[in-house]
MIDOSE-1310 file (N, C-alpha, C; in nm, 2 decimals, decimal comma, always signed):
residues 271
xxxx	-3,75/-10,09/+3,91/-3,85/-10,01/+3,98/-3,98/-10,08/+3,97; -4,04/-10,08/+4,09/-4,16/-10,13/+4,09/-4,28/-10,02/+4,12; -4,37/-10,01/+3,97/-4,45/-9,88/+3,95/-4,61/-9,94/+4,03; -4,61/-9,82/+4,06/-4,79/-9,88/+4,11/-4,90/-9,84/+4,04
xxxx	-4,87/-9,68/+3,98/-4,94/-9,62/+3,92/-4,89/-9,56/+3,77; -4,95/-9,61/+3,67/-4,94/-9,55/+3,55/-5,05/-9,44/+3,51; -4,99/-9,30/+3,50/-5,05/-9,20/+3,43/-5,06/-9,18/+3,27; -5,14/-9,12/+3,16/-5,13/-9,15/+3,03/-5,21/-9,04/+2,99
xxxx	-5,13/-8,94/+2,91/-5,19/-8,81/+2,87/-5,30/-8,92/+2,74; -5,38/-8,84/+2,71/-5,46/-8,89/+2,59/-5,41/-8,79/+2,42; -5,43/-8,74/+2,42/-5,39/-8,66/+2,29/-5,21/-8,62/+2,23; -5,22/-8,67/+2,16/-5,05/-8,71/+2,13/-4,95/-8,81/+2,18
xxxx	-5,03/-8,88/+2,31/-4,95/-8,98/+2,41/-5,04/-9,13/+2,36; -5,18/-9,11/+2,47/-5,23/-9,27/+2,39/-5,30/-9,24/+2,28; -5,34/-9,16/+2,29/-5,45/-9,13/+2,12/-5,36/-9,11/+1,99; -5,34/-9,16/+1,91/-5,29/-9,15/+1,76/-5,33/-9,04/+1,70
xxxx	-5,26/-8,98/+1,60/-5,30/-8,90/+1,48/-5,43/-8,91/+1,45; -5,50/-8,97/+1,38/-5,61/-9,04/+1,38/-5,75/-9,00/+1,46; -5,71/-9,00/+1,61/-5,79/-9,01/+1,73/-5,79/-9,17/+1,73; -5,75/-9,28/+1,71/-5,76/-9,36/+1,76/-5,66/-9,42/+1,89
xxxx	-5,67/-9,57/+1,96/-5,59/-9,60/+2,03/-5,55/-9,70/+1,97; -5,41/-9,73/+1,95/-5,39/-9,91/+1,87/-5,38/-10,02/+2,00; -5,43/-10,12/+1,92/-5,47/-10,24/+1,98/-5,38/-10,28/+2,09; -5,20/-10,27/+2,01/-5,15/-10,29/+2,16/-5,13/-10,25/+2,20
xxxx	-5,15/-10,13/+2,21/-5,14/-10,00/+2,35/-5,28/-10,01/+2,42; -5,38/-10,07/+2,36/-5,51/-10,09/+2,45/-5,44/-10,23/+2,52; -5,43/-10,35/+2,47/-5,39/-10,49/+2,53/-5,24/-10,45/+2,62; -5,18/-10,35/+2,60/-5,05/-10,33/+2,67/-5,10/-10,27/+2,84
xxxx	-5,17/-10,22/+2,80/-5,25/-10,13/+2,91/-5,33/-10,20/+3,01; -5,41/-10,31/+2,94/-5,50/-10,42/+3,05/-5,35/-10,54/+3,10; -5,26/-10,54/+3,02/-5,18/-10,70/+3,08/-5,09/-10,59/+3,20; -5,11/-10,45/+3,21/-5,00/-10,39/+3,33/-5,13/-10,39/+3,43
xxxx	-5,23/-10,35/+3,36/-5,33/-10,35/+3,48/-5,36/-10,52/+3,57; -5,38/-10,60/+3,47/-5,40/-10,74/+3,55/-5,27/-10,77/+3,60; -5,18/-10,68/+3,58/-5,03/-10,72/+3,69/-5,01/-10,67/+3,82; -5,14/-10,57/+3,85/-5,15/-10,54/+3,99/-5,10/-10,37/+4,00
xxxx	-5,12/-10,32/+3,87/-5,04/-10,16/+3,89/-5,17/-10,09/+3,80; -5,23/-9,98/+3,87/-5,31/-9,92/+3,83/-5,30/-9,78/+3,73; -5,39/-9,75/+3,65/-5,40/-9,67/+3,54/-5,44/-9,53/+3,54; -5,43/-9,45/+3,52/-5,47/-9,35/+3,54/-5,47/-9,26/+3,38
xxxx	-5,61/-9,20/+3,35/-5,60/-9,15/+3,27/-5,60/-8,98/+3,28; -5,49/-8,91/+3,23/-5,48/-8,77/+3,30/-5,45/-8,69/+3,21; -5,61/-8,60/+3,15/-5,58/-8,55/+3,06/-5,66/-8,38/+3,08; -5,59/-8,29/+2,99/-5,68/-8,21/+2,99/-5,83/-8,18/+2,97
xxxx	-5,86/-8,27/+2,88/-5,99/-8,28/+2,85/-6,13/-8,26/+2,98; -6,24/-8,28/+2,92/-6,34/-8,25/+3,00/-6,39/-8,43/+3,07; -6,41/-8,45/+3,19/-6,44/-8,60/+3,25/-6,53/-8,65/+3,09; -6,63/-8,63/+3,03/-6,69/-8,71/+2,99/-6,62/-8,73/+2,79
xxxx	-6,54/-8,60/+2,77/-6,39/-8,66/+2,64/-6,35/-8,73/+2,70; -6,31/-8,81/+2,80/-6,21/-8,96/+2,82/-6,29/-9,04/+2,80; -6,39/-9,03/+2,84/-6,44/-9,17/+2,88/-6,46/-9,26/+2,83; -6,43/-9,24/+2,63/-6,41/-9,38/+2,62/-6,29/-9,41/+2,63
xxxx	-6,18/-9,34/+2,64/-6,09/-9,40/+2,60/-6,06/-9,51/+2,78; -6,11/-9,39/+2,88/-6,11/-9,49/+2,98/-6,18/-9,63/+3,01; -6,27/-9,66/+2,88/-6,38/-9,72/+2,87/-6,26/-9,86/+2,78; -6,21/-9,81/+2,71/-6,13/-9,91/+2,54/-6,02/-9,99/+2,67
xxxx	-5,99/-9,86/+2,77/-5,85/-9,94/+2,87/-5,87/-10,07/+3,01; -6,05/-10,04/+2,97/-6,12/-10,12/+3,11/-6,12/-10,06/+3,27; -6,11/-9,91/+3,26/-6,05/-9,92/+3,39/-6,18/-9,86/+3,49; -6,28/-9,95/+3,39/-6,43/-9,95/+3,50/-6,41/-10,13/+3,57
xxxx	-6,38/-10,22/+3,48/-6,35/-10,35/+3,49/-6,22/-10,40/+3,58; -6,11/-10,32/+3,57/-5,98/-10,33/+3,64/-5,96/-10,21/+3,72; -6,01/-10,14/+3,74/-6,01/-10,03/+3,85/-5,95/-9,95/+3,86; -5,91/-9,87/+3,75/-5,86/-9,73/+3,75/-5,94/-9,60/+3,76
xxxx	-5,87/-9,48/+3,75/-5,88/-9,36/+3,75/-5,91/-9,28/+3,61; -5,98/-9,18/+3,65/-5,97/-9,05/+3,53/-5,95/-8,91/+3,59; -5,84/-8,80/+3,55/-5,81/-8,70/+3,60/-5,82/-8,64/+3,48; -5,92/-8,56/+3,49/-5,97/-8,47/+3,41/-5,92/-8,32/+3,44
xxxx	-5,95/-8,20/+3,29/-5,95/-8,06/+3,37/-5,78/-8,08/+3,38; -5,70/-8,14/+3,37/-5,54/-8,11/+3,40/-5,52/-8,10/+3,57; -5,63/-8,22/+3,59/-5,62/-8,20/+3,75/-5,76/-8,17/+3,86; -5,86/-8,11/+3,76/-5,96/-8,03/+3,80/-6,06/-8,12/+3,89
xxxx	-6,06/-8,20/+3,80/-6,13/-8,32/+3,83/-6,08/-8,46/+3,86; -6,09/-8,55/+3,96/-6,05/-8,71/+3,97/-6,16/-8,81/+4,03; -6,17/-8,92/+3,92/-6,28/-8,99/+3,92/-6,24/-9,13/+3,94; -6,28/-9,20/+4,06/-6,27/-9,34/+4,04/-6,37/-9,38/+3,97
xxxx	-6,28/-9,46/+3,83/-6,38/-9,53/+3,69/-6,49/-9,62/+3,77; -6,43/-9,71/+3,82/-6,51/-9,82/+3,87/-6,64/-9,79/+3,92; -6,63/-9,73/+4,06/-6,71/-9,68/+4,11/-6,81/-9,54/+4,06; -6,73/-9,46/+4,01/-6,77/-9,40/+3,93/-6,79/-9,25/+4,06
xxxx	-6,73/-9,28/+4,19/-6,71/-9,17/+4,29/-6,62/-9,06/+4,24; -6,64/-8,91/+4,22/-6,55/-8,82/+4,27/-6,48/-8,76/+4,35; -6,36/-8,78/+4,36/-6,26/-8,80/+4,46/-6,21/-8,66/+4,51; -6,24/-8,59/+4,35/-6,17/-8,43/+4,41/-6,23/-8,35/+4,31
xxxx	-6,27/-8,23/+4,32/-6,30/-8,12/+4,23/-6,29/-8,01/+4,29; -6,28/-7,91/+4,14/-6,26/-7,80/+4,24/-6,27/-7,70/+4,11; -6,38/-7,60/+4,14/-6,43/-7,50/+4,03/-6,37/-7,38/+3,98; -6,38/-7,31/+3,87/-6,29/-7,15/+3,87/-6,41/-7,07/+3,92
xxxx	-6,32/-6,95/+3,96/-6,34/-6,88/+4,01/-6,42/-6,81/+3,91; -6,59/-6,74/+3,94/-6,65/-6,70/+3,83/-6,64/-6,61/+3,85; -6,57/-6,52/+3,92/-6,53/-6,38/+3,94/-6,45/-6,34/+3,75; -6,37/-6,45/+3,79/-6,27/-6,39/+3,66/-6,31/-6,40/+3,55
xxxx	-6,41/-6,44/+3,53/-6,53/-6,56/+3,38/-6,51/-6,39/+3,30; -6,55/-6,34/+3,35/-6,59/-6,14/+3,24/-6,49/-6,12/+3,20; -6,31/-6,13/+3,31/-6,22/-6,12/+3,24/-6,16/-6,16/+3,13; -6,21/-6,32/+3,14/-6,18/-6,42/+2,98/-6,25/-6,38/+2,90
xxxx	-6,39/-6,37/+2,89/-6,45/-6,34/+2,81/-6,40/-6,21/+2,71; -6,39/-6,07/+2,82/-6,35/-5,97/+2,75/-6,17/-6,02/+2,66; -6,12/-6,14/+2,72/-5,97/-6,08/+2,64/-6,03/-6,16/+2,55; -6,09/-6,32/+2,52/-6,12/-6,32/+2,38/-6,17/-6,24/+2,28
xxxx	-6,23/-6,17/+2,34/-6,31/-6,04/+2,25/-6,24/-5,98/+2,20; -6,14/-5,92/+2,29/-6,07/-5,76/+2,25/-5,95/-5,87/+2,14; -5,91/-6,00/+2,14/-5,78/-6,02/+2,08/-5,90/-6,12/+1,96; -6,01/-6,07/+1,92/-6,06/-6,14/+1,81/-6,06/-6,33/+1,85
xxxx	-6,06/-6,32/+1,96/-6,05/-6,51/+1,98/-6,23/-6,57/+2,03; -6,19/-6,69/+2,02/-6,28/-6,73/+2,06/-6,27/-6,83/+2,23; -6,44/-6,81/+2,30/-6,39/-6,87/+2,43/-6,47/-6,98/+2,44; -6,44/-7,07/+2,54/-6,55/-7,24/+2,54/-6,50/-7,26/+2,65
xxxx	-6,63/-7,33/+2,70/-6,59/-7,43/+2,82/-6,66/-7,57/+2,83; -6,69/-7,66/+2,92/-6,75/-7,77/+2,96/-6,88/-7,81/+3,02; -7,00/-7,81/+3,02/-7,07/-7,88/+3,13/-7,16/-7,94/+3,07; -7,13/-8,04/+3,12/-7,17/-8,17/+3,17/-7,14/-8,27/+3,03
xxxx	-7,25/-8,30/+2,98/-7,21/-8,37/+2,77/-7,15/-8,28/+2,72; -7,18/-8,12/+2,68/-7,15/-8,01/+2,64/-7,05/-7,90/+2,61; -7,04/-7,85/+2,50/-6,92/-7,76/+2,46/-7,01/-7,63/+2,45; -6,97/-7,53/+2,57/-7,02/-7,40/+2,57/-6,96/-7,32/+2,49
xxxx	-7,02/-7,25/+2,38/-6,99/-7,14/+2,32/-7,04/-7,05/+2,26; -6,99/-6,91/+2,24/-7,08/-6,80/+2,19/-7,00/-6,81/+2,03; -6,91/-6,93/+1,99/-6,87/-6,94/+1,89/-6,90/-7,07/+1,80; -7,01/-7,12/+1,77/-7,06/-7,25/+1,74/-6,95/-7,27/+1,60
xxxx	-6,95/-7,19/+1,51/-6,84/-7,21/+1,38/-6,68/-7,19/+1,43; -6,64/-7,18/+1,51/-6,53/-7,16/+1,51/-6,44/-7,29/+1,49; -6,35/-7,26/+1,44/-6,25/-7,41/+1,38/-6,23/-7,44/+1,48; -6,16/-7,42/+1,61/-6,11/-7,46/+1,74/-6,23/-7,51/+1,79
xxxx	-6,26/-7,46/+1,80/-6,42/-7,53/+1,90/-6,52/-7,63/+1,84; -6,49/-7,64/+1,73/-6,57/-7,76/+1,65/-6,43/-7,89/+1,68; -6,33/-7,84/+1,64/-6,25/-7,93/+1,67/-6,23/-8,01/+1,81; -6,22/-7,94/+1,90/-6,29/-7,99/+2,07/-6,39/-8,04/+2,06
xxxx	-6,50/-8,01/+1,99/-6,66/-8,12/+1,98/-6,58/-8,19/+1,94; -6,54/-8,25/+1,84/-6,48/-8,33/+1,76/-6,39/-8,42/+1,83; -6,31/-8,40/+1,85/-6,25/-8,46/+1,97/-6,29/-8,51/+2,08; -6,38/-8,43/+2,20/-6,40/-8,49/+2,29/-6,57/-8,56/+2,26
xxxx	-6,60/-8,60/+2,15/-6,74/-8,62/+2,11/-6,88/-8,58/+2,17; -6,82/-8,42/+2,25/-6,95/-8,35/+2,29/-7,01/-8,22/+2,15; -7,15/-8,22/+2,18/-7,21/-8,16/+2,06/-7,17/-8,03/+2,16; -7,22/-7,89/+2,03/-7,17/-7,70/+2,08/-7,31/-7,70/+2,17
xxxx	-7,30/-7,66/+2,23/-7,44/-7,57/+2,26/-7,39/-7,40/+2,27; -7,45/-7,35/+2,16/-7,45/-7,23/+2,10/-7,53/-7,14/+2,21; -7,42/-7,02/+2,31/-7,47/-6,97/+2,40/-7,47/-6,85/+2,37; -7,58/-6,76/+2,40/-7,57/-6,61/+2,37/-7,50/-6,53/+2,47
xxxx	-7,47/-6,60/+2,58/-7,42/-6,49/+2,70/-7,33/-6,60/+2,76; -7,20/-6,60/+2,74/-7,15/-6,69/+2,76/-7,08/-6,70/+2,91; -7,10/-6,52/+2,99/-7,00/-6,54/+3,12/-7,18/-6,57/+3,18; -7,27/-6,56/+3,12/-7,36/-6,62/+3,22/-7,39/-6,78/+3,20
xxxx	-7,37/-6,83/+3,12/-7,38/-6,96/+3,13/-7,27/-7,04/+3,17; -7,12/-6,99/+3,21/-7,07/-7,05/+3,28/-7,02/-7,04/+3,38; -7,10/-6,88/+3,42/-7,11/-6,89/+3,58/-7,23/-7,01/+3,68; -7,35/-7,05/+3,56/-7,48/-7,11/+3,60/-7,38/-7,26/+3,61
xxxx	-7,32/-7,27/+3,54/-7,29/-7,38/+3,53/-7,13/-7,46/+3,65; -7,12/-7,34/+3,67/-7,00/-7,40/+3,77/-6,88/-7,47/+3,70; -6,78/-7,40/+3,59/-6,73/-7,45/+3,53/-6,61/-7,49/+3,58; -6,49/-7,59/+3,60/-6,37/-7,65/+3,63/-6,22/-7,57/+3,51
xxxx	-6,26/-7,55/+3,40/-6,20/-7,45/+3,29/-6,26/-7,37/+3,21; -6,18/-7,28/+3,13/-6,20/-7,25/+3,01/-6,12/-7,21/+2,94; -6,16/-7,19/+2,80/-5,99/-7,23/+2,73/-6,02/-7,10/+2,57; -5,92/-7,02/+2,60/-5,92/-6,95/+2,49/-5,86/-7,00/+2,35
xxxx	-5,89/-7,03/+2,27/-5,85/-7,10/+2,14/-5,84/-6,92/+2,06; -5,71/-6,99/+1,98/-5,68/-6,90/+1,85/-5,56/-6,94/+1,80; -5,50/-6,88/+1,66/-5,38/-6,89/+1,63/-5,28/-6,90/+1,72; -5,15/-7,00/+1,69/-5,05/-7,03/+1,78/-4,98/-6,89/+1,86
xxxx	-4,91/-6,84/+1,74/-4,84/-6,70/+1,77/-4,90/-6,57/+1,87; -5,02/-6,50/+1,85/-5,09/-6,46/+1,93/-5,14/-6,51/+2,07; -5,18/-6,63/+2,04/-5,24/-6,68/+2,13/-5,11/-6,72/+2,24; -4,99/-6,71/+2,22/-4,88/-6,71/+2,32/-4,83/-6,60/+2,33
xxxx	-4,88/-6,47/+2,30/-4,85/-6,33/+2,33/-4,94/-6,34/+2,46; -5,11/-6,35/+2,42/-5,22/-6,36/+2,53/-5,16/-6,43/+2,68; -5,14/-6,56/+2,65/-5,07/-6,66/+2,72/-4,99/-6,54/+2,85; -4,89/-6,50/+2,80/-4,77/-6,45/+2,87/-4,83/-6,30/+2,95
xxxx	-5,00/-6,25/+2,89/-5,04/-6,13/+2,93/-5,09/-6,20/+3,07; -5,19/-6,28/+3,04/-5,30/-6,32/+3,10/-5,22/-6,39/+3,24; -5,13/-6,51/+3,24/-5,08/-6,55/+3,35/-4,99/-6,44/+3,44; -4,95/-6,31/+3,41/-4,91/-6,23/+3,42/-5,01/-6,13/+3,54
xxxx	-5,12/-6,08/+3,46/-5,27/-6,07/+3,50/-5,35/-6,16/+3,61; -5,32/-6,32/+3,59/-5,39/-6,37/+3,69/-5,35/-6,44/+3,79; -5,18/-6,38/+3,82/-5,16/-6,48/+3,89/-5,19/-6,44/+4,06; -5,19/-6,56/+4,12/-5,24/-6,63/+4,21/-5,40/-6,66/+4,19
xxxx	-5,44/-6,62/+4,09/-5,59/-6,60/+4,09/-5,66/-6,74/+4,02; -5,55/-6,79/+3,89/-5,61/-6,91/+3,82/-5,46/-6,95/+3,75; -5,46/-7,03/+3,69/-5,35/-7,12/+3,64/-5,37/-7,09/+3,47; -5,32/-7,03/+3,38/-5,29/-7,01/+3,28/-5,18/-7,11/+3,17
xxxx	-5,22/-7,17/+3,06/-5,12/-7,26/+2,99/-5,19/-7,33/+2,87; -5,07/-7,32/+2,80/-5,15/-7,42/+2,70/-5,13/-7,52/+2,64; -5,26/-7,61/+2,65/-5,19/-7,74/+2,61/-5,22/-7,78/+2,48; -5,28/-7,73/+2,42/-5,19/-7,75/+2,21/-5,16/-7,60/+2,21
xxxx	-5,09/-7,60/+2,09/-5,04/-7,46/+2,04/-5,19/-7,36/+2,06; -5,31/-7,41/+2,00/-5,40/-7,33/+1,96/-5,53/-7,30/+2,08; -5,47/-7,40/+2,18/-5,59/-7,38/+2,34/-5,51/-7,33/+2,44; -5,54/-7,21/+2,47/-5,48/-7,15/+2,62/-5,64/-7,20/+2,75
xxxx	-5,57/-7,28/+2,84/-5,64/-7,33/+2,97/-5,63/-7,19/+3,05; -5,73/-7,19/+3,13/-5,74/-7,13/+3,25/-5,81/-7,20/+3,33; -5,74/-7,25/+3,44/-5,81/-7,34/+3,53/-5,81/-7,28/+3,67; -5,83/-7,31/+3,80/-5,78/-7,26/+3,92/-5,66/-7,27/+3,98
xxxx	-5,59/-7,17/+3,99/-5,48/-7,15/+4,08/-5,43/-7,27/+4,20; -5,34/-7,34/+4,10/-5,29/-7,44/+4,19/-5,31/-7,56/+4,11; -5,43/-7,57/+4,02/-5,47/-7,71/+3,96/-5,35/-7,71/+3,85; -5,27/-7,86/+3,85/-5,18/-7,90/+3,70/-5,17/-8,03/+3,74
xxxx	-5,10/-8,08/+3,63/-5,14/-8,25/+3,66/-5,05/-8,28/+3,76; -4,95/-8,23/+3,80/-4,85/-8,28/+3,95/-4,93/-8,30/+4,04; -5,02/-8,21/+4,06/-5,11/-8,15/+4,23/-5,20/-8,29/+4,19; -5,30/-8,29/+4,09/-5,35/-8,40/+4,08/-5,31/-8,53/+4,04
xxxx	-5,21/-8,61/+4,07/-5,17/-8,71/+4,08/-5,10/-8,71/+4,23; -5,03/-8,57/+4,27/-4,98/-8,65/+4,40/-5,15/-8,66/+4,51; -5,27/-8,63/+4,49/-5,37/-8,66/+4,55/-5,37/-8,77/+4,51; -5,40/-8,82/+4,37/-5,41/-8,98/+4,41/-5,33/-9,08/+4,42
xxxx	-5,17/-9,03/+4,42/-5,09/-9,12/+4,50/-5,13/-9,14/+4,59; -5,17/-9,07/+4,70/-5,15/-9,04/+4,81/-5,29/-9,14/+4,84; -5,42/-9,15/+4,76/-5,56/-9,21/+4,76/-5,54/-9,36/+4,78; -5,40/-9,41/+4,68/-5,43/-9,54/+4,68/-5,29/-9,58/+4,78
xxxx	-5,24/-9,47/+4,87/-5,11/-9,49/+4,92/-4,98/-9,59/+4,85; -4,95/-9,47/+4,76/-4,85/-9,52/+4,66/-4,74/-9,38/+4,67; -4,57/-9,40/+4,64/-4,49/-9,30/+4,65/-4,49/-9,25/+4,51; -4,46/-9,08/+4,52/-4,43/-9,06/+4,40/-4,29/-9,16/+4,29
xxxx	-4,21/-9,22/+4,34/-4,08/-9,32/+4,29/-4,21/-9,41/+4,22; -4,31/-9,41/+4,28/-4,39/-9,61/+4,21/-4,48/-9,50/+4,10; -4,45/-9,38/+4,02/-4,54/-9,36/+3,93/-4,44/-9,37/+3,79; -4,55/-9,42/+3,68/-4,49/-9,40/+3,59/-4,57/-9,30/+3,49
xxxx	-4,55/-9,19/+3,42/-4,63/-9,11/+3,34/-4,57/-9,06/+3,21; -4,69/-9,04/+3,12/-4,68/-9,05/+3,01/-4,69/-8,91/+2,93; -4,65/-8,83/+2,86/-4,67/-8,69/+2,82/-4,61/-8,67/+2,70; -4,67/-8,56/+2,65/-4,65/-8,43/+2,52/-4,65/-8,35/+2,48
xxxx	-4,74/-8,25/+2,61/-4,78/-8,17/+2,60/-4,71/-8,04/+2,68; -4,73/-7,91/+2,67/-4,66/-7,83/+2,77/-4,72/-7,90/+2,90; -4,90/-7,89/+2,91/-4,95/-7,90/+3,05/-4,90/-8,04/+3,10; -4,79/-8,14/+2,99/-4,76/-8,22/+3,07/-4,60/-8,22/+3,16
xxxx	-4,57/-8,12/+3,11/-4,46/-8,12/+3,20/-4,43/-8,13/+3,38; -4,53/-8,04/+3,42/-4,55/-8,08/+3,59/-4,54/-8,22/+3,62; -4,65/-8,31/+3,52/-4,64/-8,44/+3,56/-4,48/-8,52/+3,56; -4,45/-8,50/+3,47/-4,29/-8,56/+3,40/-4,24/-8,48/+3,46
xxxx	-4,19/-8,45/+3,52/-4,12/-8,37/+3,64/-4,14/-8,41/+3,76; -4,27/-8,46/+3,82/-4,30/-8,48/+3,93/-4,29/-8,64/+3,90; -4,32/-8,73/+3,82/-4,30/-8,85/+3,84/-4,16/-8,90/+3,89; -4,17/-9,04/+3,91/-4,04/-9,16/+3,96/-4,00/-9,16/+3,81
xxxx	-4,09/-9,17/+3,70/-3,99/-9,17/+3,59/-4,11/-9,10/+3,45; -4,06/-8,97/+3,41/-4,14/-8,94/+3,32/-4,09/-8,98/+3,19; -4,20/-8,99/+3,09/-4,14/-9,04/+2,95/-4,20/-8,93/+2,89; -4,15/-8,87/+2,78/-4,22/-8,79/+2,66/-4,21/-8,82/+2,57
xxxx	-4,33/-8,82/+2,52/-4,33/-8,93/+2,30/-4,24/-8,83/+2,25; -4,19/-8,92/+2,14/-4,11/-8,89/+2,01/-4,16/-8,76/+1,93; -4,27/-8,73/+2,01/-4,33/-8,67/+1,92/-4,38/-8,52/+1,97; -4,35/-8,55/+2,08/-4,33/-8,41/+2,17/-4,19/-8,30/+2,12
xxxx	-4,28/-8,14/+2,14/-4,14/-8,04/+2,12/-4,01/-8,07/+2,26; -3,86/-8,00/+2,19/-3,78/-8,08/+2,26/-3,85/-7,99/+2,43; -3,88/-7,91/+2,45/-3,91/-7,85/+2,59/-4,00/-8,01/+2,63; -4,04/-8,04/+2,60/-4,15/-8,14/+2,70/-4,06/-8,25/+2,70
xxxx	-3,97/-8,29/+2,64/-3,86/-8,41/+2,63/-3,73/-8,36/+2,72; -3,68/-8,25/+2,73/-3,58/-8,19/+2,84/-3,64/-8,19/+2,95; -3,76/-8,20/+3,00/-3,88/-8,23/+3,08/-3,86/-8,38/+3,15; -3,83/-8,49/+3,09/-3,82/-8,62/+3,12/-3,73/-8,68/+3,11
xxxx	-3,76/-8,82/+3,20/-3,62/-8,90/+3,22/-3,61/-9,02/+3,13; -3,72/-8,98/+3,01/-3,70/-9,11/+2,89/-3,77/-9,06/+2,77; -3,73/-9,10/+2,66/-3,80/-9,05/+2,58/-3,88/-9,17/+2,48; -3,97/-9,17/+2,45/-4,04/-9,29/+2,39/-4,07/-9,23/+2,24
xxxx	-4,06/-9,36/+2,17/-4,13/-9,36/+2,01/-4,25/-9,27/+2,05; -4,30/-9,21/+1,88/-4,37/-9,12/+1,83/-4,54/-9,23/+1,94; -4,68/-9,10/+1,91/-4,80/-9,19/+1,95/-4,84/-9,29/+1,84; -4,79/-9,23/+1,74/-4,81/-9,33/+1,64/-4,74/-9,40/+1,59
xxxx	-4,66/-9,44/+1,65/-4,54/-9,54/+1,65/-4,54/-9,65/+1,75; -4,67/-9,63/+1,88/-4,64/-9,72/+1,95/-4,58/-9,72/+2,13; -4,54/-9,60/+2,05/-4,47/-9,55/+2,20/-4,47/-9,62/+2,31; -4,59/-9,57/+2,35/-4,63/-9,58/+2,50/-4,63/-9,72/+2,53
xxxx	-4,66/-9,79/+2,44/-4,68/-9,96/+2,47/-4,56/-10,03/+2,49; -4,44/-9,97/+2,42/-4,32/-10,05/+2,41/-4,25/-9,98/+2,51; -4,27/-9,87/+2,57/-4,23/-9,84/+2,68/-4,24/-9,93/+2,86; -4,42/-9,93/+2,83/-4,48/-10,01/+2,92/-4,44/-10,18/+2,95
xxxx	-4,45/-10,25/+2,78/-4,34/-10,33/+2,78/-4,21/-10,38/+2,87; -4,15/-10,23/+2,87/-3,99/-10,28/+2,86/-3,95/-10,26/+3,02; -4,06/-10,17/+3,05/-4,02/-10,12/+3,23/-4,06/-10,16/+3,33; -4,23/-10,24/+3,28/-4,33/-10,36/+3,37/-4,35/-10,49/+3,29
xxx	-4,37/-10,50/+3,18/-4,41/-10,64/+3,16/-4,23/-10,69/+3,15; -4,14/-10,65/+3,09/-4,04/-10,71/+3,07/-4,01/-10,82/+2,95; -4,08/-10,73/+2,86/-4,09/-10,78/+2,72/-4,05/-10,71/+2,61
């Protein structure tokens, strides 16, 4: 198979336990890119959590992508143009807000450097600062600062168990209205109705006129299953639950084992 486009979740896929990326999954990543097949980094996170790691892969230097939001957002690195976006609906903002309330959870969202919330201590939401290395800004009214703000998600964090009772209320509740899922145990996404990483990759197949057969993508997550499904050939780490591996047509070593690189290896460079 000759791939044109490689996709790469970030958290559990190229990112390590740790938060780091290893060296040859960074050098694995630039020798498929100087071989003429482009990168794509497609994660749920917010555009400016990637950016380093789209920064460690070069793909302002070699010309890749970032698909942020689980779709929400897609950004040519290089150029640094937005290709596609597309906002939630702030009608529903009062509804999120009330179910974290009534189920004791906490709610956050994105804009711009920043992690919105009316929960600045909360373990989940520090953890998301933490991760995507945006500081809290501590909001007192939070369906009005992310209606001001024009937000792309928002994501209820709480305990696993609960928080997948919520899950099964809420998509139940919103459907045709927004897209409900979660992508760790402990963050339920609410994005717009229709946004998952399938929809935003077959837009930028379609950008750099490539077939879905020339993609290769990388996952571990529930939100990544659309992708690994919709790819020419999806892989799920070693390290994914079996639902996201029954999902795909290969299964790769753990993130911290390497995975992704010896995959990359074995199906483009031929090593």
């Amino acid at each position: 198979m000759n791939y044109r486009l490689i996709a790469v979740d970030l958290d559990g896929t190229l990112v390590r336990s740790d938060q780091s990326i290893s060296p040859r999954t960074i050098d694995t990543l630039r020798r498929a890119q100087q071989a003429g097949v482009k990168v794509a980094v497609a994660s749920g996170r917010p555009t400016f959590g990637t950016a380093y790691a789209a920064d460690a892969l070069c793909l302002k230097e070699l010309g890749g992508y970032v698909m942020s939001y689980n779709g929400g957002e897609i950004y040519d690195w290089q150029s640094k143009e937005r290709l596609f976006a597309q906002t939630l609906n702030c009608e529903i903002i009062p509804y999120l807000s009330k179910c974290a309330k009534e189920h004791d959870m906490a709610i956050m969202t994105y804009a711009g450097n920043e992690v919105l919330s009316e929960s600045p201590n909360n373990q989940y939401v520090q953890y998301s600062s933490m991760r995507n290395r945006m500081p809290i800004h501590n909001t007192s009214d939070f369906v009005a600062a992310a209606r001001k703000a024009g937000v792309v998600k928002c994501t209820i964090v709480g305990d696993p168990a609960p928080l997948q009772d919520l899950e099964t209320t809420m998509r139940r509740e919103l459907e045709g209205k927004a897209g409900v899922f979660r992508s760790e145990p402990f963050f339920l996404e609410i994005v717009p109705s229709g946004i998952d990483k399938a929809q935003g990759l077959e837009f930028l197949l379609n950008h750099i006129g490539a077939k879905r057969e020339e993609l290769l993508a990388f996952g571990d997550g529930y939100n990544d299953i659309p992708m690994l499904q919709f790819a020419g050939t999806g892989v799920a780490m070693g390290n994914a639950h079996e639902e996201i591996k029954n999902a795909a047509d290969r299964i790769a070593l753990s993130n911290d084992d390497d995975g992704l690189a010896i995959e990359i290896e074995k199906l483009i460079l031929n090593s």
